[in-house]
LOPABA-71233 format. One line per 5 residues: their letters; for each residue x, y, z of C-alpha. Coordinates in steps of 0.2 Angstrom, whole numbers, m for minus. Example, Ala and Ser with C-alpha at 12.3 -4.5 7.8 and 13.67 -1.06 7.14 Angstrom:
# residues 2
as) 62,m22,39 | 68,m5,36
END
This chain:
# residues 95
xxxxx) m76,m182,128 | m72,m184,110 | m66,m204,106 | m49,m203,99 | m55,m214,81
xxxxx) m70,m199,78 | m63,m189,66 | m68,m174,56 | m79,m178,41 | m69,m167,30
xxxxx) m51,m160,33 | m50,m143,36 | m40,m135,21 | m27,m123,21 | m39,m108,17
xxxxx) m50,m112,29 | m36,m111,42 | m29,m96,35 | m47,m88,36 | m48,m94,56
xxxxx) m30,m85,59 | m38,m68,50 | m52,m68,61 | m41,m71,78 | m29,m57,71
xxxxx) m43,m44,68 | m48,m48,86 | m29,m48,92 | m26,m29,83 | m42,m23,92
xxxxx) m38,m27,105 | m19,m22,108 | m25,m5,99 | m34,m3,117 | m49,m1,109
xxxxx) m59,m16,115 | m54,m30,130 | m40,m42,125 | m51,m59,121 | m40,m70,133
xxxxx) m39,m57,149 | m53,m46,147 | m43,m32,150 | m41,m17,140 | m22,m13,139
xxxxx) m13,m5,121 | 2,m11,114 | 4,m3,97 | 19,m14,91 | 10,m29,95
xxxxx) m6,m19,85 | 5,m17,71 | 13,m35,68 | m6,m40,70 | m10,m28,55
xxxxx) 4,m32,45 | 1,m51,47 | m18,m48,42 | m8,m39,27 | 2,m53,23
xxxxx) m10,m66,25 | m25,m60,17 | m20,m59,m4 | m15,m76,m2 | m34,m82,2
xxxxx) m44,m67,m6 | m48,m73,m21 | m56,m91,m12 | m68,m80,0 | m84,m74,m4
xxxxx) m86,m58,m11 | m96,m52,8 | m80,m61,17 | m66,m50,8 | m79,m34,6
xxxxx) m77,m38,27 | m59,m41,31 | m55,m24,19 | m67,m15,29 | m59,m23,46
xxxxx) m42,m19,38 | m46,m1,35 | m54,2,50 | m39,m4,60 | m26,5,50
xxxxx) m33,22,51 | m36,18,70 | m17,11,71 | m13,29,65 | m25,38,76
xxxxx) m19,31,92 | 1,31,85 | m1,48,84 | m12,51,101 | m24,58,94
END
């Protein structure tokens, strides 16, 4: 168990968590798309508003660190973007 005077060596900078709470939302749109297991039950169950806040969050969040990430880091989170609006409007329309 971690002593309560061992510290981090460096502080963890606002882009960094910013870039922690992108990869969590990717994960979080997934999987309320229903297109992979949710990450804390393991279970695969849509819910398409909670999909789409997840989206607009990664929206929101994302020009705010873009230009701090390397260039194979943004080419990725556009990628994951894309991908999950065009599957946002996939399963929206039940297609």
């Amino acid at each position: 168990m971690d002593k309560p005077e061992e510290k981090l060596k460096e502080e963890l900078k606002v882009e960094e968590l910013l870039s922690l709470t992108l990869v969590q939302l990717i994960a979080k749109a997934w999987s309320y798309l229903g297109l992979v297991s949710h990450p804390e039950t393991g279970k695969i169950k849509a819910d398409l508003d909670q999909a789409k806040l997840a989206i607009d969050s990664i929206e929101a969040i994302y020009p705010l660190i873009k230009d701090k990430l390397p260039e194979e880091d943004r080419k990725g989170v556009e990628l994951e973007l894309t991908n999950l609006r065009l599957n946002y409007v996939k399963q929206r329309s039940g297609k």
